[in-house]
N, C-alpha and C positions, 0 to 999 in steps of 0.2 A: 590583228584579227584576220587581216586578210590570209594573211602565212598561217594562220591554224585553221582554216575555212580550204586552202588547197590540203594541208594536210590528212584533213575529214574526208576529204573529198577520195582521196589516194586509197584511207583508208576502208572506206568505204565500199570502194570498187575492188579491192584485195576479197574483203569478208564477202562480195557477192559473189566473185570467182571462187574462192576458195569449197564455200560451201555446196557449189558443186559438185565438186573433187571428193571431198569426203563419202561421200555414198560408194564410191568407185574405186576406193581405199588410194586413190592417186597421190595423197599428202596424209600425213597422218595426224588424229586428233588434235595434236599438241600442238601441232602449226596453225590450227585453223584456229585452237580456243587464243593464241597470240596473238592471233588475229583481232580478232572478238575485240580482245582486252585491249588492242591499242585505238580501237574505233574507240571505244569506251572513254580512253585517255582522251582523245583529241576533242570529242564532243566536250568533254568537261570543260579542257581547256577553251575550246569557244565560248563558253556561257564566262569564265572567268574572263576572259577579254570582251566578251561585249559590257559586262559590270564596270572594267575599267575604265573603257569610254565614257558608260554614264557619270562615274565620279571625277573623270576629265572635267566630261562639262560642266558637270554641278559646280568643279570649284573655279573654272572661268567663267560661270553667269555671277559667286561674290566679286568677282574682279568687274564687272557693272554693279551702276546702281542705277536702276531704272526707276523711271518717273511716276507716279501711282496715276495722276493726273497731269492734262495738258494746259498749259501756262505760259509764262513768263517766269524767269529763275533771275533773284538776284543777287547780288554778290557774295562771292563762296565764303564760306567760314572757317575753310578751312583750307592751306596752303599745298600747293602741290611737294610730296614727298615727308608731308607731317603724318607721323603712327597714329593710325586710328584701330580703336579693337573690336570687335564682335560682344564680346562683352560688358561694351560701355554704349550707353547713347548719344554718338556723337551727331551733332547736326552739322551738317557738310553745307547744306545753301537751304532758301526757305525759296519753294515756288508760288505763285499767285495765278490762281485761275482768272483768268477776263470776259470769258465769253461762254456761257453766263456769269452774272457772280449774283453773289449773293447780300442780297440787304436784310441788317438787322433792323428793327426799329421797337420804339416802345406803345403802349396805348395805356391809356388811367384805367382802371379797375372802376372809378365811377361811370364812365364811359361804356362798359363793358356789362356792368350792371342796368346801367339803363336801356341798353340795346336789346339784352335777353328781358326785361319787362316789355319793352314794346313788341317784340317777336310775340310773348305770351300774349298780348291785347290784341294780335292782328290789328297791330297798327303799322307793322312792316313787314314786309316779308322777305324771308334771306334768300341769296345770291343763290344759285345750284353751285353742289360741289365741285371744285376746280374751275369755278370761274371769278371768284373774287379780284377782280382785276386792280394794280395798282400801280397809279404816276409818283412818278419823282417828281418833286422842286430843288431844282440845282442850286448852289452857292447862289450866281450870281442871277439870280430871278426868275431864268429859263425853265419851261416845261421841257422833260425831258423824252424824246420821242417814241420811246419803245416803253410802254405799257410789260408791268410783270403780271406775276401770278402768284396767290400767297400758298405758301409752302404749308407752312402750320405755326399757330398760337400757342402757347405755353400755355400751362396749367396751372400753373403756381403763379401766386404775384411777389412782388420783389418788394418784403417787409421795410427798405429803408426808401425807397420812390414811391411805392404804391402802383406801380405799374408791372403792364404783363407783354414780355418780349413776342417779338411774330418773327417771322423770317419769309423775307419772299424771292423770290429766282427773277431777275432782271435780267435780259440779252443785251450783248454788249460788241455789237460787230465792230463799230467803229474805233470799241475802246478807249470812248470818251470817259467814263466811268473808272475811277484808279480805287485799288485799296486805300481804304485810311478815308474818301473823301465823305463829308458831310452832304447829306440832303434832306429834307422832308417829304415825309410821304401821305399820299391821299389813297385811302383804300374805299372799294364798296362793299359794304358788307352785309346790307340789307337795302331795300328799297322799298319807297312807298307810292303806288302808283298813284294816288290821288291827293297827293300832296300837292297844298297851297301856297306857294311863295311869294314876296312880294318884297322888294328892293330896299334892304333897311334906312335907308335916309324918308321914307314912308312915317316911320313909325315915331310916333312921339309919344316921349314919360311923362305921364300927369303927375301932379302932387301926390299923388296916393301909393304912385308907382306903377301905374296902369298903364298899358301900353293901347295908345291909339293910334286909329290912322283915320284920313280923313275920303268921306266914300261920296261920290256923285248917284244918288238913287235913281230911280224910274221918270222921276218929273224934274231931270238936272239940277236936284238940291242938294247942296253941300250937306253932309252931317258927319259928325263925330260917331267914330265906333270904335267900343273895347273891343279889342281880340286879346286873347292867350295865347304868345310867344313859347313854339315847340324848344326851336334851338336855334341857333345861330349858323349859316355853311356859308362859308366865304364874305358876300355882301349881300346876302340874300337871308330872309327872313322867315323861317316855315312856321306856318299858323295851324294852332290846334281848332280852337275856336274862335268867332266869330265872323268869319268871312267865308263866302260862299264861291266856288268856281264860275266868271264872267261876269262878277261886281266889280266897277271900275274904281279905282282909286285914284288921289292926287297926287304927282310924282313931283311936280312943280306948280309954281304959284298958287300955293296954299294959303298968301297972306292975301290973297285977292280975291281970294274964296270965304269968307265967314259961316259959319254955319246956318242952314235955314235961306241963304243967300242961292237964285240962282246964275247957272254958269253954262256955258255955252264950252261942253267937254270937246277937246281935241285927242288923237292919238300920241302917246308919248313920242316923241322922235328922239335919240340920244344924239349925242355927239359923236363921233368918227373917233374908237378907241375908247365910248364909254362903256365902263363894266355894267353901271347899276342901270339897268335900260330897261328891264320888261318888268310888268306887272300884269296880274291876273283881274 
């Protein structure tokens, strides 16, 4: 390109001289139009050299294969000096993104269904978009420190589990987190600000199937009270009804409380490491 670019150039400065001269009959017509027609030639010829360059490169960027995404690449599948073709889909190495990645996980469809009845009761109220935040639980019992964010829920549920897949975006600086590993995950997906909860070793099955717990009233008397168990979250017990926000409950020594019996309440104090520790 360079040698057809001085050439242009030559000719160029020829047809601007020449055309001078023509007026002043100093060369004659037929020299100048040869002129013409070689600047003519050589401009072409530039455009066809700079073409070839581009198809230069083009067929040195097939000689890379560059990466779509950044990762970790591992072991190639394919040997140095083995024919691969353009026309075939050969898989050369498989890369793994780490930082983020991405967590599949599953949720019930009855779970799913009961969340959209309580949103409709305003009895909970969902998360703003893009902040549905969500922990791992590691293999070996650890909470995992970096908090994701859920990507999106599927629409369909999966006729042979009955569940509906989510996908959430987890950061992964340390690169503790590998493909392939198993965790559990806790998502929020609604919240209920006035929700009652109370430590389920609280809660006792009567014969009936009734769930009671035992309440110290206004004049330190023990009494028995049904409530209606929402759900169950971890060791904690969310009550629909029955109990009111700053009714104390018995967390311990309930055998020394009889009902109708009064008691002389203390504050629970748990143990150092105990989960089930607060009541409302």
């Amino acid at each position: 390109m360079a040698k057809t670019e001085a050439a242009l150039k030559e000719s160029q400065a020829t047809v601007d001289r020449y055309k001078e001269l023509v007026p002043i009959n100093a060369i004659s017509k037929q020299v100048y139009d040869q002129a013409v027609a070689t600047l003519g030639q050589n401009e072409a010829e530039l455009l066809a050299a700079k073409a070839a360059i581009q198809t230069a490169e083009l067929n040195l960027g097939y000689a890379q294969v560059s990466a779509p995404i950044s990762g970790r690449i591992g072991k190639a599948m394919v040997t140095e000096g083995a024919l691969v073709s353009a026309m075939e889909a050969t898989q050369l190495a498989v890369i793994r993104q780490l930082d983020p990645v991405y967590f599949d996980f599953t949720q019930s469809s009855t779970e799913v269904l009961r969340l959209k009845r309580a949103l409709e009761k305003k009895a909970l109220e969902s998360v703003a978009p893009g902040e549905a935040r969500v922990t791992l639980m590691l293999e070996d019992g650890t909470v995992y420190q970096h908090a994701g964010k859920l990507l999106f829920s599927d629409i369909a549920v999966d006729p042979t589990t009955g569940t509906i897949t989510l996908r959430a975006e987890v950061p992964n600086p340390e690169n503790l987190l590998m493909p392939g590993m198993f965790a559990r995950a806790e998502i929020i997906e609604a919240v209920s600000a006035n929700a009652i909860t109370i430590p389920q070793r609280t809660v006792t099955r009567g014969a009936a199937g009734k769930s009671t717990v035992l309440v110290i009233n206004d004049e330190n008397k023990a009494e028995v009270r049904t409530i209606e168990v929402d759900r169950i979250v971890g060791n904690k017990v969310v009550v629909a009804k029955g109990l009111k926000p700053g009714e104390r409950i018995v967390v311990e020594g309930s055998q020394k409380a009889p009902p109708g019996s009064v008691v002389r309440p203390v504050p629970f104090a748990p143990a150092s490491g105990d989960s089930q520790a607060k009541s409302n």
